[in-house]
N, C-alpha and C positions, 0 to 999 in steps of 0.2 A: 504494500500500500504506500509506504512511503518513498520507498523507489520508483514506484508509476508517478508521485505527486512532483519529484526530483526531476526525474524524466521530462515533464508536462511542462516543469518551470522553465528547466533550461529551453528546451524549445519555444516557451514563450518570449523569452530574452533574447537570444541568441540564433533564432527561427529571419529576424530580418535582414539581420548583418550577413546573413547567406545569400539573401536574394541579391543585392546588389553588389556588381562587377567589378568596382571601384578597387586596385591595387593600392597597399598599402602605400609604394614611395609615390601613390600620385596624390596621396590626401596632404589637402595643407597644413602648415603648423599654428596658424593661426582659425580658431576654430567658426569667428564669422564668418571671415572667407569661406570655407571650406562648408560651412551652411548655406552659402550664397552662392556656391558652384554646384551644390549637389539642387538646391531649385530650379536652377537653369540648367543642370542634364536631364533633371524630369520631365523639360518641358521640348529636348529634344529628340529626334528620331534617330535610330542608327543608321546609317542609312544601305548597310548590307544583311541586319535584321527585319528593319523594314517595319514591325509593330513592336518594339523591343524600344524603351528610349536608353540611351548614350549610357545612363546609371545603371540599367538591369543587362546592359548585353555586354558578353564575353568575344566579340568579334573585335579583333587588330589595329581596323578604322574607331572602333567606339572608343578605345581606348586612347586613340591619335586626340580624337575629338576632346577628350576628356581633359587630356592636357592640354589643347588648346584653349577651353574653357576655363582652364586654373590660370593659366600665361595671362588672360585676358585679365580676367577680375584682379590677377595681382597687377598687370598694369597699372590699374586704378579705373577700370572700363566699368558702366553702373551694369546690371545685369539686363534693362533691354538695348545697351551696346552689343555687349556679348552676344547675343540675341539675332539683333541686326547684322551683326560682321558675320554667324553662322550663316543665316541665310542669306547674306551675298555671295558666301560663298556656294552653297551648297543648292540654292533655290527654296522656296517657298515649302519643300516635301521634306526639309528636315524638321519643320514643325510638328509633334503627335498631334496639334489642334491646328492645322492652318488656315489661312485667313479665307473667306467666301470672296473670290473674287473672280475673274474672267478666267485667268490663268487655274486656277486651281479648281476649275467648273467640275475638271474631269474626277478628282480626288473627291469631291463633296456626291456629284451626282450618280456617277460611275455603276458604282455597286448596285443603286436603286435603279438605273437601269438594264443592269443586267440581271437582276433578279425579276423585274415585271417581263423582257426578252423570255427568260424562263418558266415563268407562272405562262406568262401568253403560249405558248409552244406547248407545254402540258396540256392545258384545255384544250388547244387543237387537236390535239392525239388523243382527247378521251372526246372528243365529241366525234372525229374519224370515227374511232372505235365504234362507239354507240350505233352510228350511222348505218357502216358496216355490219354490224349484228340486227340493226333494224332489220335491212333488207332482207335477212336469214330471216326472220319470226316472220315477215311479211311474205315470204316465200315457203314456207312452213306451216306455217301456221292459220292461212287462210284455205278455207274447205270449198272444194273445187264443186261447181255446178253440177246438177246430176246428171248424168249420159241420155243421152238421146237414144231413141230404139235404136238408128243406125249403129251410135258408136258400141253399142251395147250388144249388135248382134254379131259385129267386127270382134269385138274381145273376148266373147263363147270362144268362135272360130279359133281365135289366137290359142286361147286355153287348149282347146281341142288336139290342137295340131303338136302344143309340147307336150301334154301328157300322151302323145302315140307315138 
């Protein structure tokens, strides 16, 4: 019991300092700083993880970034310099939140139109489908007029002739 409660703790302390990527010789020695570089890598993308920001990913570039973002702030740059100077560098897609604007139509709208592309395309194929099986019950399923003497004394004969 007290070893699960041990267990539970440390992992409640020591459970965040895992998630994030951040190398020790890159943390600063001054601890604002180093508060004020870690809010401005939250607010950046990796940009070879892609939904990962600069703080939680273990990629090469994140970590480039990471110390560019320490370089900066220790300049004495406020953090939407920092900010600004990323994305001139980088565009507009190193943002995890970027901005609604012409340029970034495709990042905002994108997804919502690929996912209505594919809800539309489903309905099509189940209403094919349906259509399809219509014509079956409507071919099936409708009871044929009754035979006329002719046709009726033609399909004796037919009978007639396989059974001998």
């Amino acid at each position: 019991m007290i070893r699960t409660l041990t267990v539970a703790l440390m992992l409640a302390v020591f459970a965040p300092f895992a998630v994030q990527a951040v190398e020790p010789d890159e943390i600063l020695k001054d601890p604002v700083l180093e508060a004020r570089a870690r809010e401005v890598g939250k607010q950046l993308r990796c940009v070879v993880c892609q939904n990962q920001s600069i703080d939680d990913s273990h990629a090469e570039l994140a970590g480039d970034m990471r110390i560019l973002v320490r370089d900066r702030i220790t300049a004495g740059d406020s953090n939407q310099k920092v900010i600004d100077y990323m994305v001139d560098r980088y565009g507009d897609y190193v943002l995890l939140d970027p901005p609604f604007k012409a340029e970034t139509l495709v990042l905002w709208i994108g997804p919502a139109v690929i996912a209505g592309l594919g809800l539309l395309w489903v309905v099509m194929l189940f209403r094919r489908r349906k259509a399809a099986d219509g014509h079956m019950e409507l071919a099936s399923g409708t009871q044929a007029a009754p035979l006329s003497d002719d046709e009726r004394h033609r399909l004796d004969e037919l009978l007639k002739e396989d059974n001998a």
